[in-house]
VOGU-3710 file (C-alpha; in Angstrom, 3 decimals, decimal comma):
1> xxxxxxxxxx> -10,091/-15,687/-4,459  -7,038/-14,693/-2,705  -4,321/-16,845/-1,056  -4,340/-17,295/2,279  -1,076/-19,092/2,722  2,130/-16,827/3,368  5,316/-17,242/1,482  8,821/-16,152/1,845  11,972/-16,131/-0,188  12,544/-19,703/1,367
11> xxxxxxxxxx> 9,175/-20,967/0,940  7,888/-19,021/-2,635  4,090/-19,237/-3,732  3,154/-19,430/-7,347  2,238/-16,218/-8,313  0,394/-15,769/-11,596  1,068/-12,730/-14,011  -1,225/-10,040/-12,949  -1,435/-11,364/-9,386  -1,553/-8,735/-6,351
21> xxxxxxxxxx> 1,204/-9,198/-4,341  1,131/-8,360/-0,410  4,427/-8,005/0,923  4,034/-8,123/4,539  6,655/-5,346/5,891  7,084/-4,441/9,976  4,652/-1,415/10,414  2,478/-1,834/7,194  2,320/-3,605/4,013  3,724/-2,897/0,646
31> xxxxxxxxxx> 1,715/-4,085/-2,381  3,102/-4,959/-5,940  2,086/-6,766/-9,112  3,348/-9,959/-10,287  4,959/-9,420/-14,227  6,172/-13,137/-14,439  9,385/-14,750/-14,313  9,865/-13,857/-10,989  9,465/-10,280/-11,659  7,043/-7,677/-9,932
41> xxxxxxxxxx> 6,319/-3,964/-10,540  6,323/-1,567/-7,481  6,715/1,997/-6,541  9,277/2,901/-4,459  10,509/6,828/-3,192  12,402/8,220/-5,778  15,392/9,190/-4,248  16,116/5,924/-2,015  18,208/2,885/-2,526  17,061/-0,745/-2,305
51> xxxxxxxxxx> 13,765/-1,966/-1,977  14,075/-3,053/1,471  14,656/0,650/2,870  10,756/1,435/1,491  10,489/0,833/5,270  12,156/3,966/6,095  10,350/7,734/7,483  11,101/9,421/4,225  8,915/6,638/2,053  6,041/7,872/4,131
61> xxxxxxxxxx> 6,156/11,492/3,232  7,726/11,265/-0,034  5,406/13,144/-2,856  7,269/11,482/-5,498  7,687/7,858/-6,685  9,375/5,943/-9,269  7,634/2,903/-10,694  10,238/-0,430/-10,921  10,666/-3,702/-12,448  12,211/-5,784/-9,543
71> xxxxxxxxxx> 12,671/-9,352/-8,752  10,043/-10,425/-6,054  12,654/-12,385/-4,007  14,855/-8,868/-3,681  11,648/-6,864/-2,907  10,576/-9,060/-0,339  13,628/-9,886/1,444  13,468/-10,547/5,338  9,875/-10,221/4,920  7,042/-12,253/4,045
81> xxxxxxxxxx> 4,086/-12,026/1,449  1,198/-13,582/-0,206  -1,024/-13,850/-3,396  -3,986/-11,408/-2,305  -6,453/-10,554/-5,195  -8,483/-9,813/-2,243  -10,753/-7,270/-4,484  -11,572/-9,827/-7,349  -15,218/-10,177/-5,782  -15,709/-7,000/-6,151
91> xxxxxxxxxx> -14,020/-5,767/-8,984  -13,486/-7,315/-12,448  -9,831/-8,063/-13,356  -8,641/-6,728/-16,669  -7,078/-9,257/-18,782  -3,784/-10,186/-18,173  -2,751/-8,970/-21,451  -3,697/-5,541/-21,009  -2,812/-5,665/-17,435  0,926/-6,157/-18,421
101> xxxxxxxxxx> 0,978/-4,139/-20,762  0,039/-1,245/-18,799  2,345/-2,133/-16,237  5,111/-2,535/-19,260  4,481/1,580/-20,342  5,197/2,647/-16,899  8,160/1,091/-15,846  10,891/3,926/-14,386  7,937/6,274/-14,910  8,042/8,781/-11,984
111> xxxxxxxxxx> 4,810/8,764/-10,486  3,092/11,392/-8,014  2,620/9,162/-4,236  0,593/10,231/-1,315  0,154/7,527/1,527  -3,038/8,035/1,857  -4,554/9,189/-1,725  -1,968/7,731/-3,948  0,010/4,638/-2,682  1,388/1,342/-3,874
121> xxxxxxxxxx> -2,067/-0,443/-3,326  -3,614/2,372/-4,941  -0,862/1,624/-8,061  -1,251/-1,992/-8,119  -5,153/-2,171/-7,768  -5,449/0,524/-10,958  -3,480/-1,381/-13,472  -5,167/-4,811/-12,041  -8,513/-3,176/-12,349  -8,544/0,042/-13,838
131> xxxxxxxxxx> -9,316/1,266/-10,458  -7,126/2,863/-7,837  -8,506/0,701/-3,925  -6,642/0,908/-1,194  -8,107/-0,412/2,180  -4,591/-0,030/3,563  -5,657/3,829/2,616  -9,172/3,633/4,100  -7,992/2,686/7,982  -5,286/4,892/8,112
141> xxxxxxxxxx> -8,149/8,026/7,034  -10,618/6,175/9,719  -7,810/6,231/12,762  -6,987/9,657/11,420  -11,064/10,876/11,532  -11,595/8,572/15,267  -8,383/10,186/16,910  -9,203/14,183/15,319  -12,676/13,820/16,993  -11,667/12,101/19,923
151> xxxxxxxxxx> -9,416/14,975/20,460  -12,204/17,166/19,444  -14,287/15,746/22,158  -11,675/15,675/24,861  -10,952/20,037/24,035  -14,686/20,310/24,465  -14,678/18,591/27,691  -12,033/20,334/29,178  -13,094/23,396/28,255  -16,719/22,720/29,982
161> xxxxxxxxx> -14,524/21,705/33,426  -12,598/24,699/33,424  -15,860/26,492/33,057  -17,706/24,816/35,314  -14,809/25,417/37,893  -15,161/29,220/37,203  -18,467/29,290/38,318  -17,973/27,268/41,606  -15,727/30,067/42,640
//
């Protein structure tokens, strides 16, 4: 079951290995997964500096990512996180063993990223369960499907007016 308390660098949780990490960032939220010792795997851009900048425009459209062993504490910074294995009801973990390991064979591996396809939850979730889930993923493509046909709809009505108005004259 996942964690429902939130931790910072000040106030750390007790994260075991294998453990999704949320990392609760201003706009969104970045996902890891807990190695032990303090350490978590990630993906961040390729080209970019310290973990904290993952916040930045270019992390959003970058194709590109490069998978890295960080400590949680520097990852999270500023921000907050918690222990969210949020998919464990629906998904079977791998074990722990294996779980690490894969994480192990792909550290400073560049990896292909695509916010909506391909992103950190997406990276986390497959080595956890041999599955790539993102629901982060899933409401972004549901906003993106309301707003395109509410935009749809909105065309379609003001082309009816202005037709309507043609006729009245």
């Amino acid at each position: 079951m996942a964690a429902t308390a939130s931790f910072s660098v000040t106030r750390p949780g007790d994260p075991e290995p294998g453990d999704l990490i949320e990392i609760f960032r201003p706009a969104y939220q970045h996902w890891a997964l807990y190695l032990g010792d303090g350490y978590i795997i990630n993906v961040t851009p390729v080209d970019e500096g310290p973990p904290a900048t993952f916040a930045s425009a270019k992390s959003v459209f970058s194709r590109k990512a490069r998978v890295r062993m960080q400590l949680l504490k520097d990852v999270v910074g500023n921000d907050t996180y918690h222990i969210n294995n949020k998919y464990d009801d629906t998904y079977a973990p791998l074990p722990v063993e294996e779980i690490i390991r894969r994480a192990e064979y792909l550290i400073d591996q560049e990896v292909s990223y695509d916010l909506l396809g391909n992103n950190c939850e997406h990276f986390v979730t497959l080595l956890r369960y041999g599955e790539g889930i993102s629901d982060q993923a899933k409401r972004a493509i549901g906003a993106i499907g309301f707003v395109t046909a509410a935009a749809g709809a909105f065309s379609l009505l003001g082309l009816l007016r202005s037709r309507s108005r043609e006729k009245q004259y």
